[in-house]
MARROKE-772890 format. One record per residue (C-alpha): residue number from 1; residue in one letter; x, y, z. Coordinates in pm, whole numbers, always signed. Layout:
# MARROKE-772890
R resi resn x y z
R NUM a X Y Z
...
This chain:
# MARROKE-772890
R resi resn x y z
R 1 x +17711 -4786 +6206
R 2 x +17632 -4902 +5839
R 3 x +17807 -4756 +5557
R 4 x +17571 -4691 +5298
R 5 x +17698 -4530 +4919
R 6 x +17518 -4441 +4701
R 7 x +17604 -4334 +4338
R 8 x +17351 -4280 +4024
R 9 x +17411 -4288 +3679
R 10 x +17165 -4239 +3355
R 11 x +17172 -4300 +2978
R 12 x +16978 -4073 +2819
R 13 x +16931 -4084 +2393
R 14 x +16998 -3802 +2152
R 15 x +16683 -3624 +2103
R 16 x +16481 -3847 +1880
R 17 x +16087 -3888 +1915
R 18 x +16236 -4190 +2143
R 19 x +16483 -4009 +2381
R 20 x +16263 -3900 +2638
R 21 x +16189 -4285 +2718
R 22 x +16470 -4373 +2974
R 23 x +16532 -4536 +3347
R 24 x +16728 -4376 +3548
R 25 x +16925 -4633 +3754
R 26 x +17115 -4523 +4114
R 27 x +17280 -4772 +4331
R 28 x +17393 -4762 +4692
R 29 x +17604 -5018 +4894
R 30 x +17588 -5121 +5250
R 31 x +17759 -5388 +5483
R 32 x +17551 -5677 +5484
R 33 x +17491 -5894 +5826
R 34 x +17768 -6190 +5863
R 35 x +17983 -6029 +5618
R 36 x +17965 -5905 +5281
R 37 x +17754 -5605 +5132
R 38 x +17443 -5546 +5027
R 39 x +17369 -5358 +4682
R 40 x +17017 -5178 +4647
R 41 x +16967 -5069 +4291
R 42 x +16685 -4801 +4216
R 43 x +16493 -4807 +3878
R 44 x +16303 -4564 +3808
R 45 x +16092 -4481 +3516
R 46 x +16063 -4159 +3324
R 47 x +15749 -4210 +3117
R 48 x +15347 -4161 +3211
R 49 x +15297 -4536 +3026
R 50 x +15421 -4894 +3204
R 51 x +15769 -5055 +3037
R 52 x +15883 -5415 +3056
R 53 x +16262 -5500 +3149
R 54 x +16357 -5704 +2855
R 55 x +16708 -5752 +2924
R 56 x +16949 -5724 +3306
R 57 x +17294 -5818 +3303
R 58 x +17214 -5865 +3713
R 59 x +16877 -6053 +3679
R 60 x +16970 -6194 +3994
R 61 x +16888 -5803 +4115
R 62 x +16645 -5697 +3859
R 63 x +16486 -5986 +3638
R 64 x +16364 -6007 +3285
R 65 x +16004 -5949 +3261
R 66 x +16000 -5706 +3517
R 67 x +15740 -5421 +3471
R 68 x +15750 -5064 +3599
R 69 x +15413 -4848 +3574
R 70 x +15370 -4491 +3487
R 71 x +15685 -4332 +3655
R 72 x +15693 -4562 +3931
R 73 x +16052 -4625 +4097
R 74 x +16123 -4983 +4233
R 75 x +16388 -5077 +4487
R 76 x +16580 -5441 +4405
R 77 x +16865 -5557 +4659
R 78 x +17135 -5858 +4567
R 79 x +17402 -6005 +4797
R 80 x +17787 -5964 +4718
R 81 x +18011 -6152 +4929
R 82 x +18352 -6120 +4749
R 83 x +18510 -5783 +4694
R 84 x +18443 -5689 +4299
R 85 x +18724 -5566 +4169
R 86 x +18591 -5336 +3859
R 87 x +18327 -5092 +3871
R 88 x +17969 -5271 +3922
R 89 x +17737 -5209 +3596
R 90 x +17314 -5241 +3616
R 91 x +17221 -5269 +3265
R 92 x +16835 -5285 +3182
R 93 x +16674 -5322 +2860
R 94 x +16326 -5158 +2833
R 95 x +16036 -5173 +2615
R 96 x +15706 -4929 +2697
R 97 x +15328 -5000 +2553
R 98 x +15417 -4749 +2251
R 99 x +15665 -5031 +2129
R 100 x +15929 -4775 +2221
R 101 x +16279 -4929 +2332
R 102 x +16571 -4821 +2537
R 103 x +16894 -4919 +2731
R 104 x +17005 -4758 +3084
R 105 x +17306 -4837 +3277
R 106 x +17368 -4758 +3692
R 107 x +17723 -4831 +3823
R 108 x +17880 -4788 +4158
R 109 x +18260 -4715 +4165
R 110 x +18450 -5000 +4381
R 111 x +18596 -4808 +4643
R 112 x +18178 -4804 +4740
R 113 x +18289 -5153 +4880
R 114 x +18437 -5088 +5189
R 115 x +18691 -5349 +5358
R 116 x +18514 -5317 +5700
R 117 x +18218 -5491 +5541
R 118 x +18450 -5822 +5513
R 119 x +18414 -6109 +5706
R 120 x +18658 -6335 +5922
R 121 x +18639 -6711 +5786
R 122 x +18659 -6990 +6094
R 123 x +18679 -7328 +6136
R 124 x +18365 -7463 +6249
R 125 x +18389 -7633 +6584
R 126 x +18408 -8041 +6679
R 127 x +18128 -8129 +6911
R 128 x +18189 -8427 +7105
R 129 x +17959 -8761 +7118
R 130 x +17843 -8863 +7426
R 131 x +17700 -9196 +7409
R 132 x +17690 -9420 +7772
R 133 x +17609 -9767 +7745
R 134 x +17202 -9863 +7688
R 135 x +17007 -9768 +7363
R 136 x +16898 -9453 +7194
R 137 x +17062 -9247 +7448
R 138 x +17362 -9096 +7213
R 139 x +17328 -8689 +7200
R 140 x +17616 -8386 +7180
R 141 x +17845 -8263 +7493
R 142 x +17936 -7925 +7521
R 143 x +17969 -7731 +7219
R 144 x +18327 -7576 +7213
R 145 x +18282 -7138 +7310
R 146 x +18370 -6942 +6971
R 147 x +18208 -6686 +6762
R 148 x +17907 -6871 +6710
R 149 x +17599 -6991 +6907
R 150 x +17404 -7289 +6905
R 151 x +17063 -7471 +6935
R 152 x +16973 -7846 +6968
R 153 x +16704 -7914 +6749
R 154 x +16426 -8174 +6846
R 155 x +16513 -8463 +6589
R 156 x +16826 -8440 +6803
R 157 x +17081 -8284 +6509
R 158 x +17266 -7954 +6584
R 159 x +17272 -7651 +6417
R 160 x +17568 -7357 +6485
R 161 x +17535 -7004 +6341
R 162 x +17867 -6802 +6298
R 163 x +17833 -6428 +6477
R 164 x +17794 -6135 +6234
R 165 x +18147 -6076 +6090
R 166 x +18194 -6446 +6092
R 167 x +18146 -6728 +5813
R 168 x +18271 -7118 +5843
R 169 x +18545 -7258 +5607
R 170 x +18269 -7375 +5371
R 171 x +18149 -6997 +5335
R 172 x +17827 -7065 +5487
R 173 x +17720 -6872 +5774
R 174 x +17550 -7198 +5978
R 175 x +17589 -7590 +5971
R 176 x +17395 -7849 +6126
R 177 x +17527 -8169 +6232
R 178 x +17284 -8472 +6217
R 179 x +17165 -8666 +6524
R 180 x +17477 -8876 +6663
R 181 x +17378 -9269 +6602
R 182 x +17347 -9429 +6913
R 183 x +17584 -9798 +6944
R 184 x +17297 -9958 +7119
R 185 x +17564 -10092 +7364
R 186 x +17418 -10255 +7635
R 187 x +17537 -10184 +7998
R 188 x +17714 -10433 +8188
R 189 x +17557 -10545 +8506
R 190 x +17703 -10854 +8721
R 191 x +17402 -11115 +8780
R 192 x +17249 -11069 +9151
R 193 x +17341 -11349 +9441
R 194 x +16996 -11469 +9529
R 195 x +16966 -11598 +9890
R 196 x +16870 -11982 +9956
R 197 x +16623 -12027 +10247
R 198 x +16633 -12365 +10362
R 199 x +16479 -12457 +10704
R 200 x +16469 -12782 +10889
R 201 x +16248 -13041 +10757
R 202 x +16240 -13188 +10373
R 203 x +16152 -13009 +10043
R 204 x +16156 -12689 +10178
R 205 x +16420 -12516 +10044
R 206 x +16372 -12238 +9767
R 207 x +16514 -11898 +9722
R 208 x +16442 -11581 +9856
R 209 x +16391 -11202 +9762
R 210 x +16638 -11101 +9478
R 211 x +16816 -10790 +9523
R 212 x +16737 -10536 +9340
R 213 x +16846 -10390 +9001
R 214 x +16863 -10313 +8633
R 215 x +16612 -10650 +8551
R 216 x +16344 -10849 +8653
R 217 x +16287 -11203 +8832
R 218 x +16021 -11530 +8790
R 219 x +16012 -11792 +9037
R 220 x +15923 -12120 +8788
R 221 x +15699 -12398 +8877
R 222 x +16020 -12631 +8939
R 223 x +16127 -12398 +9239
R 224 x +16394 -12261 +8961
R 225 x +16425 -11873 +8925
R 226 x +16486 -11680 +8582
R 227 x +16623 -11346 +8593
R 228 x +16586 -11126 +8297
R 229 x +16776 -10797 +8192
R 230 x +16598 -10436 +8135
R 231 x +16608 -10299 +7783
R 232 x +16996 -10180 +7742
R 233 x +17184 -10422 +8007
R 234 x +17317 -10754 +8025
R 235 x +17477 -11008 +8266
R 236 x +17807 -11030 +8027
R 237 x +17888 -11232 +7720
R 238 x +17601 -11115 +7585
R 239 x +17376 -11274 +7795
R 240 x +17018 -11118 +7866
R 241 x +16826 -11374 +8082
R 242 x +16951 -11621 +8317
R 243 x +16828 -11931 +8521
R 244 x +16888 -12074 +8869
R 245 x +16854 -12418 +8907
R 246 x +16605 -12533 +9177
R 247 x +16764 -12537 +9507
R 248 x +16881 -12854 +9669
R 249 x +16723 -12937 +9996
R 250 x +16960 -13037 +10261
R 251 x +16672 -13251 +10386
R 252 x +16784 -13146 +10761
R 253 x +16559 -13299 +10962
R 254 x +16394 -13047 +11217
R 255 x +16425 -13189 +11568
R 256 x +16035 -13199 +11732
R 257 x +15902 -13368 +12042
R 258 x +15615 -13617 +12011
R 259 x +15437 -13419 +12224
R 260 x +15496 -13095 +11970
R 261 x +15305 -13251 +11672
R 262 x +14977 -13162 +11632
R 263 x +14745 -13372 +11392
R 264 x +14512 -13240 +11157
R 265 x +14263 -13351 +10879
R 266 x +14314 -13179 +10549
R 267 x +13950 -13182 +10338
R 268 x +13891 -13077 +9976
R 269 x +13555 -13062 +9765
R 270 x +13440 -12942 +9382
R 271 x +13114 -12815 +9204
R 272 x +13037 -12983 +8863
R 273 x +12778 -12755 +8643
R 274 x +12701 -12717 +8353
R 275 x +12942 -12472 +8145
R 276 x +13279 -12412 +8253
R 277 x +13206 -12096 +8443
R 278 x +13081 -12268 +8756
R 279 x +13341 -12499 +8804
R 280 x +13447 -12455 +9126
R 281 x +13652 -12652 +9443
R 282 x +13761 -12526 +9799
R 283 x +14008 -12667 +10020
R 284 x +13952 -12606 +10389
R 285 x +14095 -12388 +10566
R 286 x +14346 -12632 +10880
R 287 x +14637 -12420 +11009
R 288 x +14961 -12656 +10936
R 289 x +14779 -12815 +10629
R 290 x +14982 -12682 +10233
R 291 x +14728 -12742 +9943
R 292 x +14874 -12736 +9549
R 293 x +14773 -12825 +9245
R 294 x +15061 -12866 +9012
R 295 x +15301 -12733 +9239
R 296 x +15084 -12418 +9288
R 297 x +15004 -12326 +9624
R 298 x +14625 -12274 +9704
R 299 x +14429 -12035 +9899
R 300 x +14255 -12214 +10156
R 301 x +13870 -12144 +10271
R 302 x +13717 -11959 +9968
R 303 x +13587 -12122 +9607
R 304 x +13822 -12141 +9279
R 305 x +13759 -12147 +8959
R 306 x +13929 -12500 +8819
R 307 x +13931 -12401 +8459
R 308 x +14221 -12129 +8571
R 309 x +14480 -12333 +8701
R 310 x +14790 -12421 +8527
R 311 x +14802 -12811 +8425
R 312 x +14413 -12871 +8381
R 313 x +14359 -13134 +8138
R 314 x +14135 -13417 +8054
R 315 x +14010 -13601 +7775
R 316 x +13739 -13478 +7547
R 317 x +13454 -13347 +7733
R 318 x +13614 -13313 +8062
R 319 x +13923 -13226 +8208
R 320 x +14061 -13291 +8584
R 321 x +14264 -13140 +8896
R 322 x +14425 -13343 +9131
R 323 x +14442 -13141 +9480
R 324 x +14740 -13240 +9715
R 325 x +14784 -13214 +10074
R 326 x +15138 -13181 +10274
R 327 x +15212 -13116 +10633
R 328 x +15330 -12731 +10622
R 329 x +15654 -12847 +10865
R 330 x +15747 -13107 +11084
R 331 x +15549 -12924 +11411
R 332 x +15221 -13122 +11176
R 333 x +15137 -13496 +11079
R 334 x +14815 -13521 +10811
R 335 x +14555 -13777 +10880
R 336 x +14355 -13909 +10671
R 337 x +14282 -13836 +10282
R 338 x +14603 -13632 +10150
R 339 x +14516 -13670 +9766
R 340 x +14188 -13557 +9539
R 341 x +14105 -13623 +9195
R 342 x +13837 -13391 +9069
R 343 x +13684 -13439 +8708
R 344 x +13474 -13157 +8551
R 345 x +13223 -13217 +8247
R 346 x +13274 -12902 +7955
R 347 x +12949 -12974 +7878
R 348 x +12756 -12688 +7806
R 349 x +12458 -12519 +7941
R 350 x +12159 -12517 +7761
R 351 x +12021 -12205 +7655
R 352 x +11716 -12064 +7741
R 353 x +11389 -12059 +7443
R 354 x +11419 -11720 +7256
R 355 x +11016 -11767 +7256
R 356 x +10881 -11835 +7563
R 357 x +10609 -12141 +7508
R 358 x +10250 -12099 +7528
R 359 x +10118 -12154 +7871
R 360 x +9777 -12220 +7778
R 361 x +9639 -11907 +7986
């Protein structure tokens, strides 16, 4: 239930021409929500013509330059949060169109101030940090239970609002704590053992699938592998991206019988036009036959474009591929060419007449 007081009191002159003009000030007092009370002063004014407040000793309530028309009564409210201690005084200074002027006083007797309207000061509560390893991922843990409740705001900061009754050390009835910084401190993750596959026969050996985790993995052109961390991890020391050295072959030779090898011709051919565009080679398609260029590993039986591939290079106005040819294992023995050098001209095509020539028809 709200207490609510209210008391009146009015100055009235001696009975000059003047005295009629007059407010006549009451004031009431009720407990304010989170503590405290709230004063409503009423002003009300006797005369048929408008007056202008032209002095308040609360203009906090009731400020200078107010006006008041022809016996109109105004409400004004202002906060008290510490118990007064003396009487509380309105004091308003008037002037009305006629150039008359008067002073009226309200009060309201302290005792109107009732200690159940007080409020219980608390300590407002630590919120812990939680921030796990990786970036941007620092935000608050469990806010502490008390007489308060709370509400994560999007920008990430925090904001806690004391329960009615309630108010924080500071005398403030919320506080917001900003967005926790984040340490950006990357997660620890051991490196991954890739496998080595290395079958019988020589040159074969490279590595195979790396496990899976918290980065990603290129196989280089030199048979070497570099594994880089995701955003927020690392292999330790710091480290982000590391790189295994090629494999060593054993060179293990695989054990075949004569009558296991099979022979077979590999074959390679290129398209010179004009324009870079067209420039094209195929390498036929012979099961136990390995085409590269550059290391690179070629699809066999369908047309390339040479411009593409890694390593193409030339002098001015052309460049070149060389095509290579290995045995895929040791079940296979090449015969004949093994090696192709193919040169393509950058010349360019020539462009068609923007006006077509006269054709004597």
């Amino acid at each position: 239930m709200t207490l609510v007081v209210a008391v009146g009191f009015a100055i009235v002159g001696l009975a000059a021409p003047s005295s009629a003009h007059h407010n006549t000030i009451n004031g009431s007092v009720s407990c304010r929500d989170g503590g405290g009370w709230t004063v409503t002063w009423q002003v009300t004014n006797s005369e048929q013509r408008t007056e202008t407040i032209t002095s308040s000793n609360r203009p906090s309530a009731v400020p200078v330059g107010t006006t008041l028309t022809s016996t109109q009564t105004r409400s004004f409210t202002e906060a008290v949060t510490t118990k007064p201690s003396s009487t509380v005084t309105l004091t308003l200074g008037a002037r009305w169109t006629n150039g008359v002027t008067q002073t009226n006083s309200g009060s309201i007797p302290v005792a109107s101030f009732t200690d159940s309207c007080n409020v219980t000061k608390v300590v407002a509560p630590t919120v812990p940090v939680v921030d796990d390893c990786g970036p941007g991922n620092a935000h608050f843990g469990t806010v502490p239970s008390g007489p308060w409740t709370s509400v994560l705001n999007p920008d990430g900061s925090l904001t806690i609002t004391a329960n009615q009754g309630y108010v924080f050390s500071n005398g403030q009835t919320s506080v917001t704590y900003p967005a926790p910084a984040d340490s950006n401190q990357p997660c620890v993750t051991g490196a991954p053992v890739v496998p080595v596959v290395d079958t019988c026969g020589p040159g074969n050996a490279h590595y195979g699938t790396v496990p899976s985790g918290p980065w990603t993995s290129v196989v280089n052109p030199d048979g070497s592998v570099t594994i880089t961390a995701n955003p927020g991890h690392s292999f330790g020391n710091g480290q982000t991206v590391i790189t295994l050295p090629a494999p060593a072959d054993s060179n293990e030779p695989c054990e075949v019988l004569p009558a296991q090898v099979k022979v077979v011709k590999a074959l390679a051919k290129h398209i010179d036009k004009c324009g870079l565009a067209s420039d094209l080679f195929k390498v036929s398609k012979r099961p136990g036959v390995v085409y590269t260029v550059n290391g690179t590993v070629l699809r066999q039986g369908v047309w390339l474009k040479a411009r593409t591939l890694k390593g193409a290079n030339g002098k001015a106005g052309s460049y070149g591929i060389t095509v290579r040819a290995r045995a895929a294992d040791a079940t296979y023995r090449l015969e004949g060419k093994q090696s192709w050098r193919m040169t393509f001209s950058t010349k360019a095509c020539a462009k068609a007449p923007e006006i077509a020539p006269h054709t004597g028809s």
